[in-house]
KOLGU-4560 file (N, C-alpha, C; in nm, 3 decimals, padded with zeros to 5 digits):
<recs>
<n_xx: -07.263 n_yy: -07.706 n_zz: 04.401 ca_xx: -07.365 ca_yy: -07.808 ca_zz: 04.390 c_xx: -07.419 c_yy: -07.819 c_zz: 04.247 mol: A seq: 1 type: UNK>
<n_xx: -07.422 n_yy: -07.719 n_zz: 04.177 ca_xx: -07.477 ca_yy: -07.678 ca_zz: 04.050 c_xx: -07.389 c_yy: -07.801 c_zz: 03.965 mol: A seq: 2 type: UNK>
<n_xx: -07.268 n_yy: -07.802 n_zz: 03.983 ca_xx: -07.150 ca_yy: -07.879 ca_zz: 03.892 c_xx: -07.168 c_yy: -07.994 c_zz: 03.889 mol: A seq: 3 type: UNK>
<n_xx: -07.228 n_yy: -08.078 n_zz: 04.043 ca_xx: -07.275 ca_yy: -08.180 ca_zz: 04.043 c_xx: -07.351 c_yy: -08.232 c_zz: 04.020 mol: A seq: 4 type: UNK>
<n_xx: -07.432 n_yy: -08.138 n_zz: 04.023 ca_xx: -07.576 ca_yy: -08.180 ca_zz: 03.951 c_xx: -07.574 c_yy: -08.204 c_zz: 03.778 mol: A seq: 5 type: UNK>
<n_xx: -07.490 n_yy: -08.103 n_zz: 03.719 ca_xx: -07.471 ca_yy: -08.056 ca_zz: 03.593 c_xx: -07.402 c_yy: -08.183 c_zz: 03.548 mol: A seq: 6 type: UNK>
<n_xx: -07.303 n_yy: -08.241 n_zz: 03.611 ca_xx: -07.199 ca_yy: -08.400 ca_zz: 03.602 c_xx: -07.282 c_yy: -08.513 c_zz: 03.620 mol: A seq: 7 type: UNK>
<n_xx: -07.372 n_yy: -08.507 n_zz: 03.650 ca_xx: -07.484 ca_yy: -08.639 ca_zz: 03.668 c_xx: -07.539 c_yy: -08.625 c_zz: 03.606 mol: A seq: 8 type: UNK>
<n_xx: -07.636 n_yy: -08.535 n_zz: 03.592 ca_xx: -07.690 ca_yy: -08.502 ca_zz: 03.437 c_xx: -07.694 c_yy: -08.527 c_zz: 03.320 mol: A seq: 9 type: UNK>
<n_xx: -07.555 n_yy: -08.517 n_zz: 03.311 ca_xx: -07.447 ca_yy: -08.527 ca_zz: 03.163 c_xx: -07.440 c_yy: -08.706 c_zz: 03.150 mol: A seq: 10 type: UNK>
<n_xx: -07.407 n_yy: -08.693 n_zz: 03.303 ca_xx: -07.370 ca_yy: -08.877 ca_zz: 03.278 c_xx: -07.507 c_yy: -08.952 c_zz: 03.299 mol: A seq: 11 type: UNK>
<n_xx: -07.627 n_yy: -08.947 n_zz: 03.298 ca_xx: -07.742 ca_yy: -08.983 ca_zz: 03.268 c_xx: -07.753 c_yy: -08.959 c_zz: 03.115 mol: A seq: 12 type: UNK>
<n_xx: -07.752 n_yy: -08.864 n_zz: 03.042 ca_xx: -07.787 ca_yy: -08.807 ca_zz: 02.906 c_xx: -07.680 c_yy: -08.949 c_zz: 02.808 mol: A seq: 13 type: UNK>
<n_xx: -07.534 n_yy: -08.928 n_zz: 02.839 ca_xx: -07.430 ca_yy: -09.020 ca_zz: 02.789 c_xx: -07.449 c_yy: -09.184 c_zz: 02.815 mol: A seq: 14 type: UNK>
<n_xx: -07.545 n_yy: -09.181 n_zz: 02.927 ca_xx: -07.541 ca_yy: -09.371 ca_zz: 02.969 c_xx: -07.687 c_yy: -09.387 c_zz: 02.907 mol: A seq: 15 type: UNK>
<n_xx: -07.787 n_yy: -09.310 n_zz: 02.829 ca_xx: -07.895 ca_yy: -09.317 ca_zz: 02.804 c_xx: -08.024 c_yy: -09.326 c_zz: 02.846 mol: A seq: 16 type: UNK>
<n_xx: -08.000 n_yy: -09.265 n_zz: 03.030 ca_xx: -08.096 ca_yy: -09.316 ca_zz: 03.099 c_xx: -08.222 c_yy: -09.160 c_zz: 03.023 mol: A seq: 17 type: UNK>
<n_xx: -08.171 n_yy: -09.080 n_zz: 02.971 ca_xx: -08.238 ca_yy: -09.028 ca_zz: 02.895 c_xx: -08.244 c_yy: -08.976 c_zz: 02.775 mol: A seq: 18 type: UNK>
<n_xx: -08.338 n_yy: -08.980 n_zz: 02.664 ca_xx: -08.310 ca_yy: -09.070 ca_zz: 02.525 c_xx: -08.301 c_yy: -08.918 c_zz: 02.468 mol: A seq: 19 type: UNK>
<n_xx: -08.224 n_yy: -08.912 n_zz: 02.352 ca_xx: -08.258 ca_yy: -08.809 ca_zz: 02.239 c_xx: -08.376 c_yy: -08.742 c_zz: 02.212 mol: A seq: 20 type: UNK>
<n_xx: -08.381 n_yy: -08.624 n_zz: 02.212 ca_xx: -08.557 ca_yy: -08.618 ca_zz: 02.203 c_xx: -08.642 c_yy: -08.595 c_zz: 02.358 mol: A seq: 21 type: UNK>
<n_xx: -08.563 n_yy: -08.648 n_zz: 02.451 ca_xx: -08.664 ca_yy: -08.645 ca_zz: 02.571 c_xx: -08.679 c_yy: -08.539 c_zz: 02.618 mol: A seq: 22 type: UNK>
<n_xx: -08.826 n_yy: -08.447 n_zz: 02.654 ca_xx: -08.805 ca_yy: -08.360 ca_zz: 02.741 c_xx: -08.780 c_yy: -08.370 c_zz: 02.903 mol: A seq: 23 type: UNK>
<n_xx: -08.686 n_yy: -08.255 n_zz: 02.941 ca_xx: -08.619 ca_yy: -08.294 ca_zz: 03.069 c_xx: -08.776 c_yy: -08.234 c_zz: 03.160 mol: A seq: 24 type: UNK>
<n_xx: -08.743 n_yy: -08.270 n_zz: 03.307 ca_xx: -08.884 ca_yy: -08.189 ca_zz: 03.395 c_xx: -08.823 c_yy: -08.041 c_zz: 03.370 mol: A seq: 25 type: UNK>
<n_xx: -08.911 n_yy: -07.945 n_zz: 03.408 ca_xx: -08.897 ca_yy: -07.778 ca_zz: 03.388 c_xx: -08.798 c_yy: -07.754 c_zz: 03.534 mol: A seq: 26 type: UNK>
<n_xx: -08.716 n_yy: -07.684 n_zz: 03.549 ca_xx: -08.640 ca_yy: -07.657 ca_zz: 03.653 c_xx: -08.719 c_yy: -07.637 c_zz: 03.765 mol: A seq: 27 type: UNK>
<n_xx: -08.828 n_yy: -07.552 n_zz: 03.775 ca_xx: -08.910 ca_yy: -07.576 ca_zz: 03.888 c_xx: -08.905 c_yy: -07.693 c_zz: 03.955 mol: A seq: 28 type: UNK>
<n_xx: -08.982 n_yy: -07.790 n_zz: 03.842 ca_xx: -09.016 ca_yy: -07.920 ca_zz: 03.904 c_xx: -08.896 c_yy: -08.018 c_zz: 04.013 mol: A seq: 29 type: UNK>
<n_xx: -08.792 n_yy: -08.001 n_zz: 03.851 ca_xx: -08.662 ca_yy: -08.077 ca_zz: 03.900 c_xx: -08.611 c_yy: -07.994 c_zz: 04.049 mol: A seq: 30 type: UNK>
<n_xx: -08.626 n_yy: -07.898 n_zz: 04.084 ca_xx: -08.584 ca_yy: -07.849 ca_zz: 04.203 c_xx: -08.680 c_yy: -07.880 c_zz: 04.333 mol: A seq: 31 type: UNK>
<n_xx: -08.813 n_yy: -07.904 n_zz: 04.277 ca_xx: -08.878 ca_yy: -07.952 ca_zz: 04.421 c_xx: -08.855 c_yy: -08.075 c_zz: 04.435 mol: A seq: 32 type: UNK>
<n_xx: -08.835 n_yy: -08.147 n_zz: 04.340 ca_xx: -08.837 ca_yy: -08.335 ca_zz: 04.322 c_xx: -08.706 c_yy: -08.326 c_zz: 04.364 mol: A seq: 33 type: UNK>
<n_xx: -08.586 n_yy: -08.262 n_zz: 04.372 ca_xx: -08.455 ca_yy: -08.248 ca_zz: 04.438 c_xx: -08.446 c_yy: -08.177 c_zz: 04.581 mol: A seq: 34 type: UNK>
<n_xx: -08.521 n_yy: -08.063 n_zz: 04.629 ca_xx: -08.581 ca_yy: -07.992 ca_zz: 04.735 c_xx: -08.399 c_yy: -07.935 c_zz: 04.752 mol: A seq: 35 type: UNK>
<n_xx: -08.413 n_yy: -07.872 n_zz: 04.623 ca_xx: -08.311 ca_yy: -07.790 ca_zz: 04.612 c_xx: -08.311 c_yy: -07.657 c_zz: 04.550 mol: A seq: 36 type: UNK>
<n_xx: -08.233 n_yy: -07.599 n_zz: 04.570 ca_xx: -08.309 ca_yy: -07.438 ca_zz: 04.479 c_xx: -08.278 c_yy: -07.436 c_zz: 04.381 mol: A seq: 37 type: UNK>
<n_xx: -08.386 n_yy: -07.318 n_zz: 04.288 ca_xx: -08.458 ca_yy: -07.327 ca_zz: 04.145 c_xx: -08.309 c_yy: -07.293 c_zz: 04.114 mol: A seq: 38 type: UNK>
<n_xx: -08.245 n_yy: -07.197 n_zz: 04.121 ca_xx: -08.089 ca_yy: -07.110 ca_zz: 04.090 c_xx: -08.016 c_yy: -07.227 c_zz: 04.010 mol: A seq: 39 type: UNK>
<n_xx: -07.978 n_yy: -07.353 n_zz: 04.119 ca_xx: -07.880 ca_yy: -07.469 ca_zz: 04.103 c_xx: -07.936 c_yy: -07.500 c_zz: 04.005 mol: A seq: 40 type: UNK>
<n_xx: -08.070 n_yy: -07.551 n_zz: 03.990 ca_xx: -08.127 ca_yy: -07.656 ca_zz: 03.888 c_xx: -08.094 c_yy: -07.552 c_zz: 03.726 mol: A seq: 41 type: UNK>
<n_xx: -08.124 n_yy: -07.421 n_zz: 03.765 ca_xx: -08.125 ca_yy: -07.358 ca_zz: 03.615 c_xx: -07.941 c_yy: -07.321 c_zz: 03.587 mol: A seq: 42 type: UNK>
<n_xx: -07.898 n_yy: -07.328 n_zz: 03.663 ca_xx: -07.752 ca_yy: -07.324 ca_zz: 03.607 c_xx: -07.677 c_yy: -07.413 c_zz: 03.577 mol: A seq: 43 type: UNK>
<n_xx: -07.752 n_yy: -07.570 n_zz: 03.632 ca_xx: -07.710 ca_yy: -07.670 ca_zz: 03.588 c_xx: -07.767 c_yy: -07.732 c_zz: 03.406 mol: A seq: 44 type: UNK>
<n_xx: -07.874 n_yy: -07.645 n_zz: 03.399 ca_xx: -07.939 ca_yy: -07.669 ca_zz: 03.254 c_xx: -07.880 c_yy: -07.558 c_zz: 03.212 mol: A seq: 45 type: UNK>
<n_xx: -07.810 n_yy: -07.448 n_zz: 03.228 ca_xx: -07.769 ca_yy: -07.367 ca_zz: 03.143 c_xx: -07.614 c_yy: -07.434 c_zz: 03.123 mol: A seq: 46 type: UNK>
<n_xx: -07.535 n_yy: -07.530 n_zz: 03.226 ca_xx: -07.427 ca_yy: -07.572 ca_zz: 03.178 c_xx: -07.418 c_yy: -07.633 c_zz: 03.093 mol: A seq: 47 type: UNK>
<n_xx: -07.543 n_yy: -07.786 n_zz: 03.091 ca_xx: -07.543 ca_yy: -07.861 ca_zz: 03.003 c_xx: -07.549 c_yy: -07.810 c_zz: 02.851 mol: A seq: 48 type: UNK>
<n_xx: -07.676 n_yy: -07.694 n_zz: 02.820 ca_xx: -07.669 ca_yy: -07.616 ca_zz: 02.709 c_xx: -07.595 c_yy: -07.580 c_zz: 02.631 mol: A seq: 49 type: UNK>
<n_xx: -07.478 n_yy: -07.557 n_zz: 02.752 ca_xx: -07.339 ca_yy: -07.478 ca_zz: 02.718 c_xx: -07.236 c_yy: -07.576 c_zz: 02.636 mol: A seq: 50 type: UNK>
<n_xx: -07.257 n_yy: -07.738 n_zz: 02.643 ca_xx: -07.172 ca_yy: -07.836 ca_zz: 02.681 c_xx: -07.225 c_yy: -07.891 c_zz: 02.531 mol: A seq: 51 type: UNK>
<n_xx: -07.369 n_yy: -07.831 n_zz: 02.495 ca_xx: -07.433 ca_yy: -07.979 ca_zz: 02.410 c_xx: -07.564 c_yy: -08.055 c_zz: 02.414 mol: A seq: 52 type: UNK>
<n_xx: -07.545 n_yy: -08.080 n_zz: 02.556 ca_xx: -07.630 ca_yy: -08.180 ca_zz: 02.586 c_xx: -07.762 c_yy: -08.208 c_zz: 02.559 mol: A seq: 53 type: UNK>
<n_xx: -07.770 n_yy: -08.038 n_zz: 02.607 ca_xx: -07.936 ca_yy: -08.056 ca_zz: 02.589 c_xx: -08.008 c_yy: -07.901 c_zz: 02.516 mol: A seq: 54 type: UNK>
<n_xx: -08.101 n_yy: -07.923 n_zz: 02.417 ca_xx: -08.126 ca_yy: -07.747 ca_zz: 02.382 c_xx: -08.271 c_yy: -07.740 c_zz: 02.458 mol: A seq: 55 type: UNK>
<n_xx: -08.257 n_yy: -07.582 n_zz: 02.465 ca_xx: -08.412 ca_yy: -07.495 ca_zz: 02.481 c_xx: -08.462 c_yy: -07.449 c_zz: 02.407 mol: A seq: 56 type: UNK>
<n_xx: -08.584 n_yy: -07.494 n_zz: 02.412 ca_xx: -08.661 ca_yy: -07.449 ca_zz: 02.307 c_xx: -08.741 c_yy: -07.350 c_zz: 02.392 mol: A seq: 57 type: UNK>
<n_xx: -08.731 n_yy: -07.202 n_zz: 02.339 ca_xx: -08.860 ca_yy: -07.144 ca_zz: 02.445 c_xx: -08.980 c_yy: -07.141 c_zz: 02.408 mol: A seq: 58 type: UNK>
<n_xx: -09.062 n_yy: -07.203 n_zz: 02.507 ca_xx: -09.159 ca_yy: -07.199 ca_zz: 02.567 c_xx: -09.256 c_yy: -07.353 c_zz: 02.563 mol: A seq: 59 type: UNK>
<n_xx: -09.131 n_yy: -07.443 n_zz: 02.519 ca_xx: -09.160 ca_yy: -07.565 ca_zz: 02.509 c_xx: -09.036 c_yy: -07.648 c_zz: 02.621 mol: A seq: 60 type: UNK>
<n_xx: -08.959 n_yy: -07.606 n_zz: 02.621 ca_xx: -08.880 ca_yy: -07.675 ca_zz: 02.713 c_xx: -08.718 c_yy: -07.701 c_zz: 02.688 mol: A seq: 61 type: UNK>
<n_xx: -08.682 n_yy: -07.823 n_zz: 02.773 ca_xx: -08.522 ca_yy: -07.847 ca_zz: 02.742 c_xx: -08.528 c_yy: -07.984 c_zz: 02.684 mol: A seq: 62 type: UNK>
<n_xx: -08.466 n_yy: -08.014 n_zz: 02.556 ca_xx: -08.486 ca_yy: -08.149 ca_zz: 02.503 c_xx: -08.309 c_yy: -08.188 c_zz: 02.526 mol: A seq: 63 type: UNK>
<n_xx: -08.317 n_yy: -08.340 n_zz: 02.532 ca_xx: -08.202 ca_yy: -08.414 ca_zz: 02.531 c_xx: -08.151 c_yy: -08.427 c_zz: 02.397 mol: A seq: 64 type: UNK>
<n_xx: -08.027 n_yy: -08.363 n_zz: 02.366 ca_xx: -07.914 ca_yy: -08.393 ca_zz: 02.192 c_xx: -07.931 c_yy: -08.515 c_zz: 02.195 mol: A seq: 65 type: UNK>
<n_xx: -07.856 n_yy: -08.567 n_zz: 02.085 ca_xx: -07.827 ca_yy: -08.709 ca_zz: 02.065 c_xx: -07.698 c_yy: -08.690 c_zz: 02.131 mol: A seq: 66 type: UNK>
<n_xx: -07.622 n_yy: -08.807 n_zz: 02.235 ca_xx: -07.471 ca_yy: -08.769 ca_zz: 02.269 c_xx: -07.377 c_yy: -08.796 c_zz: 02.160 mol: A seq: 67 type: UNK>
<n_xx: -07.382 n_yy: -08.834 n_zz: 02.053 ca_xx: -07.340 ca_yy: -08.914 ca_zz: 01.956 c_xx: -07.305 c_yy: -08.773 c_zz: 01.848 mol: A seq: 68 type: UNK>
<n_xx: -07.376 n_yy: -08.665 n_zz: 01.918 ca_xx: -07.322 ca_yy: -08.536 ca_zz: 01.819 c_xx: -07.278 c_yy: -08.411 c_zz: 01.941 mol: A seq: 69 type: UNK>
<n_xx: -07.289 n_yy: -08.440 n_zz: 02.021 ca_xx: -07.211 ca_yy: -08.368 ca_zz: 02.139 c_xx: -07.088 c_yy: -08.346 c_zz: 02.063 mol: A seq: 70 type: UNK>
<n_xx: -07.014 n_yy: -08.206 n_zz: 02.058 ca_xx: -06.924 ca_yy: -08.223 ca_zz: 02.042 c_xx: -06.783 c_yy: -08.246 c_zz: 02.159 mol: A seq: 71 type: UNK>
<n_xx: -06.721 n_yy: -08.338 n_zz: 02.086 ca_xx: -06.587 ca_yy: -08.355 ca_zz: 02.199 c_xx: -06.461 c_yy: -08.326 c_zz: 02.109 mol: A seq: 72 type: UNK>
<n_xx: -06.353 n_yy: -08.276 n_zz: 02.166 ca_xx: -06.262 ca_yy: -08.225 ca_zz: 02.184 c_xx: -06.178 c_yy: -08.301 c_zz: 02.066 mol: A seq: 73 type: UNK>
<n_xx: -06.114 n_yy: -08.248 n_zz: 01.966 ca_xx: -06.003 ca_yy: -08.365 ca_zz: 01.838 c_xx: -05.875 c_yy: -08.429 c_zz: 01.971 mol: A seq: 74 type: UNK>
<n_xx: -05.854 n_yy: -08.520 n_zz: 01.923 ca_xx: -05.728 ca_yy: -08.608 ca_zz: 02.015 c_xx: -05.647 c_yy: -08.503 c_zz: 02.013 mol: A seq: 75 type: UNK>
<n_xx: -05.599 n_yy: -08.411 n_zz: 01.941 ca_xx: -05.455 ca_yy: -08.308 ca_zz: 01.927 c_xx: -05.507 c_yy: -08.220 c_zz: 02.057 mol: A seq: 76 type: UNK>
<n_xx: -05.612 n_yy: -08.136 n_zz: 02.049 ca_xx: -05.663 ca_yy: -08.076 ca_zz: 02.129 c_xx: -05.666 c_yy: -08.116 c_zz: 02.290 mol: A seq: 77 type: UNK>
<n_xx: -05.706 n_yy: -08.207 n_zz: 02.327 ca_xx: -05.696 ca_yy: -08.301 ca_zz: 02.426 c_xx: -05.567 c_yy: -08.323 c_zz: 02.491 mol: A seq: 78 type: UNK>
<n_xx: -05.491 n_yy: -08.328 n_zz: 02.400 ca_xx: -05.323 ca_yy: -08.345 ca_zz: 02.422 c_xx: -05.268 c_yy: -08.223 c_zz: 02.517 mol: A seq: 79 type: UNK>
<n_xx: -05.339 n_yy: -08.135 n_zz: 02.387 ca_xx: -05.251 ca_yy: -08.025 ca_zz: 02.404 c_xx: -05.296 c_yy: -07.968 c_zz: 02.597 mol: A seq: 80 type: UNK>
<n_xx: -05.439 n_yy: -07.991 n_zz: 02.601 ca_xx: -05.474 ca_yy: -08.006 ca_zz: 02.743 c_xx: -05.429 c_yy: -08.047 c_zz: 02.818 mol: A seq: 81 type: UNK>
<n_xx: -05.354 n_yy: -08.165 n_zz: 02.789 ca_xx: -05.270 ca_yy: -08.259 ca_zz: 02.892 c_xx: -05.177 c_yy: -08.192 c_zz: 02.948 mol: A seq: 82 type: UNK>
<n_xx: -05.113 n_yy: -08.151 n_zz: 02.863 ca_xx: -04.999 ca_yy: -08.130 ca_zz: 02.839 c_xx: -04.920 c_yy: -08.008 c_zz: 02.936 mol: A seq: 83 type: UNK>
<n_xx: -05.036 n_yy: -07.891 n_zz: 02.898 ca_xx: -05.064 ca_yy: -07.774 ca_zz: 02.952 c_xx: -05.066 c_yy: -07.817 c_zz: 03.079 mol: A seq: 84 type: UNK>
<n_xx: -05.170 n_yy: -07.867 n_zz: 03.165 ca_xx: -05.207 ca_yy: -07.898 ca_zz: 03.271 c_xx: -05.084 c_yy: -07.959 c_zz: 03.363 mol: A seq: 85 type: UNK>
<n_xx: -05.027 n_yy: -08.077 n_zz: 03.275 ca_xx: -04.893 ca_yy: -08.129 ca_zz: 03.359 c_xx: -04.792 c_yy: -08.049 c_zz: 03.395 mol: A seq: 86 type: UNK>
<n_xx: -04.791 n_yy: -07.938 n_zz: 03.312 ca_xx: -04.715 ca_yy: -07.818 ca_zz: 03.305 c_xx: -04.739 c_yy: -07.733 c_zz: 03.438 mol: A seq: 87 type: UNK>
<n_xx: -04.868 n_yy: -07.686 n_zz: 03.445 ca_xx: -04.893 ca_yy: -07.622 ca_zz: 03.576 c_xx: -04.853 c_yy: -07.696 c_zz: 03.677 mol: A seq: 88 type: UNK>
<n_xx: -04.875 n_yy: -07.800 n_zz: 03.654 ca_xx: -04.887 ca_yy: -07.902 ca_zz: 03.807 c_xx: -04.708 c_yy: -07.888 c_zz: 03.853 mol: A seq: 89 type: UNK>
<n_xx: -04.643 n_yy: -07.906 n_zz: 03.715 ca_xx: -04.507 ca_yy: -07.934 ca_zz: 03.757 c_xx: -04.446 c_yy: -07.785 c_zz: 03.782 mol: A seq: 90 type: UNK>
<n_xx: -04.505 n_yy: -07.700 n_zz: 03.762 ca_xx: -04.453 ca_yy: -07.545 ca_zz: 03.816 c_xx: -04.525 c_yy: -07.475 c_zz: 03.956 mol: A seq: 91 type: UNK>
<n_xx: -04.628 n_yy: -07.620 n_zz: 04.003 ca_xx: -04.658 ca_yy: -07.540 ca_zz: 04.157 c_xx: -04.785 c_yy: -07.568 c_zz: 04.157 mol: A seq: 92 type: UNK>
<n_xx: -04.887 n_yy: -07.539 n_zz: 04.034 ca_xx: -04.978 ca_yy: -07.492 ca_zz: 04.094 c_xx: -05.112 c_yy: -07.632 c_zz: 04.151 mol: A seq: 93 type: UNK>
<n_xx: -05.168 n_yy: -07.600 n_zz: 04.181 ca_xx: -05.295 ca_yy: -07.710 ca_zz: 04.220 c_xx: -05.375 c_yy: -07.722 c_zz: 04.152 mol: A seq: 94 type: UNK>
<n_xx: -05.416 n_yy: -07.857 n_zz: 04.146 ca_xx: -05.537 ca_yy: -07.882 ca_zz: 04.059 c_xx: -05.673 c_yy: -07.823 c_zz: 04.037 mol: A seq: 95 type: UNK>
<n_xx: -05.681 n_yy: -07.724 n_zz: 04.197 ca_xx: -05.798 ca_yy: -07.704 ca_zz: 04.169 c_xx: -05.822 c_yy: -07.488 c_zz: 04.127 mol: A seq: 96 type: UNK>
<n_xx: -05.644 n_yy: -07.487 n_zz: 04.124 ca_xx: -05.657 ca_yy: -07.321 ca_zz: 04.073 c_xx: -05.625 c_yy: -07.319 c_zz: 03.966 mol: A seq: 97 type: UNK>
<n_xx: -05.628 n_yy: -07.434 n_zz: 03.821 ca_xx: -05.569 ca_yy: -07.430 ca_zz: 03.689 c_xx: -05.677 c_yy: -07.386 c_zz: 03.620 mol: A seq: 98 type: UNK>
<n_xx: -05.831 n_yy: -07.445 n_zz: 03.653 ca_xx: -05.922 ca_yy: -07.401 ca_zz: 03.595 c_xx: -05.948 c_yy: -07.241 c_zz: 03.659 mol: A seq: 99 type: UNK>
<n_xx: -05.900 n_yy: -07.194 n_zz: 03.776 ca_xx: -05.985 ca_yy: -07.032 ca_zz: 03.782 c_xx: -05.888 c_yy: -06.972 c_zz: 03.684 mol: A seq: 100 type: UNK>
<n_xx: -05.734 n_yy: -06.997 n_zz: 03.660 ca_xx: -05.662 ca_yy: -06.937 ca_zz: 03.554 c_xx: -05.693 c_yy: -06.964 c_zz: 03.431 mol: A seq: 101 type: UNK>
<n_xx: -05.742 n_yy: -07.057 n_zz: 03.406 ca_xx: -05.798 ca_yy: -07.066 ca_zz: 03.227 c_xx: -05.917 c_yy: -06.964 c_zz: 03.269 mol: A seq: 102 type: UNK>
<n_xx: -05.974 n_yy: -06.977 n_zz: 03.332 ca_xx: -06.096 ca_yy: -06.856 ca_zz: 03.347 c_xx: -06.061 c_yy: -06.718 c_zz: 03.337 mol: A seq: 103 type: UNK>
<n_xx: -05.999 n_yy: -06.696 n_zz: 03.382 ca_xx: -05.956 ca_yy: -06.575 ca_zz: 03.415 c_xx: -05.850 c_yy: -06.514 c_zz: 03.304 mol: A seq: 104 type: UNK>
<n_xx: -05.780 n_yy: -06.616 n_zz: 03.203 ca_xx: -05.738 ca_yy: -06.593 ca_zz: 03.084 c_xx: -05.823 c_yy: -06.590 c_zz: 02.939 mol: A seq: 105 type: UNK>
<n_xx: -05.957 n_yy: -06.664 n_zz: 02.987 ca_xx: -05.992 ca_yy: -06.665 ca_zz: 02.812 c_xx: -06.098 c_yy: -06.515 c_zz: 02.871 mol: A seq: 106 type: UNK>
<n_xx: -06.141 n_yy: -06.507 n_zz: 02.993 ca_xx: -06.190 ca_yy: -06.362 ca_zz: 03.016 c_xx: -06.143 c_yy: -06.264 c_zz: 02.944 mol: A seq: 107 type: UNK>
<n_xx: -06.014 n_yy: -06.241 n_zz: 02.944 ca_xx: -05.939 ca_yy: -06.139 ca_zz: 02.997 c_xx: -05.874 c_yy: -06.151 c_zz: 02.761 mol: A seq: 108 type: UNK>
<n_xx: -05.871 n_yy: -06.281 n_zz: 02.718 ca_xx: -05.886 ca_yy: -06.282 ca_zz: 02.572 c_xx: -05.965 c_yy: -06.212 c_zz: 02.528 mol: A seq: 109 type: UNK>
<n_xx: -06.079 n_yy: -06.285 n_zz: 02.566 ca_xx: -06.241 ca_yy: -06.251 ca_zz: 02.518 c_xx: -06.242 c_yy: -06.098 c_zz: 02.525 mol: A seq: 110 type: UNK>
<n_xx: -06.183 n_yy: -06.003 n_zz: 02.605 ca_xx: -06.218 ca_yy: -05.875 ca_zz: 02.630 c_xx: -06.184 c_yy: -05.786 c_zz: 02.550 mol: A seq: 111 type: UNK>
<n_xx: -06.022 n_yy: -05.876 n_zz: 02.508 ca_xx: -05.912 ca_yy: -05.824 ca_zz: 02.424 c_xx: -05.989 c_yy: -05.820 c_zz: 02.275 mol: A seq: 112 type: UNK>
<n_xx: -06.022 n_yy: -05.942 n_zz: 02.280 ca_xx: -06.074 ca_yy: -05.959 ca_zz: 02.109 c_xx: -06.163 c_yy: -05.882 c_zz: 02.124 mol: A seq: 113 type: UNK>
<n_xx: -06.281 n_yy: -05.893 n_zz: 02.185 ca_xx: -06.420 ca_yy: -05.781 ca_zz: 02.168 c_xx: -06.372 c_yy: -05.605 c_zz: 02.132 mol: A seq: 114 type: UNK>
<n_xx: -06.257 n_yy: -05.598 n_zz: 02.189 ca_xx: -06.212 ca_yy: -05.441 ca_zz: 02.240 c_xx: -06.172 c_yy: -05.433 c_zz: 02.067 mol: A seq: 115 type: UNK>
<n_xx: -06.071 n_yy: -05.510 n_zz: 02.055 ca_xx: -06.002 ca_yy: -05.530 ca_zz: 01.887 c_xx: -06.131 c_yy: -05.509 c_zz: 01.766 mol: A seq: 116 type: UNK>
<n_xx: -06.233 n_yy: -05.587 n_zz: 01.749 ca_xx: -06.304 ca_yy: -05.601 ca_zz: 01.723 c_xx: -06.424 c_yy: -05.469 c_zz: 01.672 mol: A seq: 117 type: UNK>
<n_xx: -06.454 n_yy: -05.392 n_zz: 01.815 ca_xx: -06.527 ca_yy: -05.291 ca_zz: 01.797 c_xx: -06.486 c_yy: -05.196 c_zz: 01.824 mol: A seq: 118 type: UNK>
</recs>
């Protein structure tokens, strides 16, 4: 539910229904005005965070980026996504286990490099 929320969000922030600069409601709020739990609402502002969209400021709140500096992906990059992906698809796997394997590979990077590292 978090994802969906986090995808509407995003696509409110991108169609401008909320402006650069705006502060969002505090997750509390947004979770009673949704009568959904606080958990979803704050992991859906920690995705967007994650994404761009929107920063925290503590103890003032979550403001809306400009989308216009969001960063998105170079066309090569994108490709190379494609590309990859058509790849899985055409060796078996499903659309919806390509992303737990990128997960479970940049994990399993990330651990490698940290280990390398220190």
């Amino acid at each position: 539910m978090w994802v969906q929320l986090r995808n509407r969000m995003a696509y409110l922030i991108t169609s401008g229904f909320y402006k650069p600069g705006e502060k969002l409601p505090t997750v509390r709020k947004y979770a009673a005005e949704l009568r959904i739990a606080y958990n979803t609402v704050s992991k859906a502002y920690m995705g967007l965070e994650r994404d761009g969209y929107v920063t925290t400021v503590r103890g003032s709140g979550v403001f809306v980026n400009d989308p216009d500096a969001i960063l998105k992906p170079a066309p090569e990059v994108d490709a190379l996504v494609e590309e990859f992906v058509k790849g899985c698809l055409e060796n078996g796997m499903a659309y919806d286990d390509i992303p737990k394997m990128v997960s479970s590979c940049v994990r399993r990077m990330k651990k490698d490099y940290e280990k390398a590292q220190g």
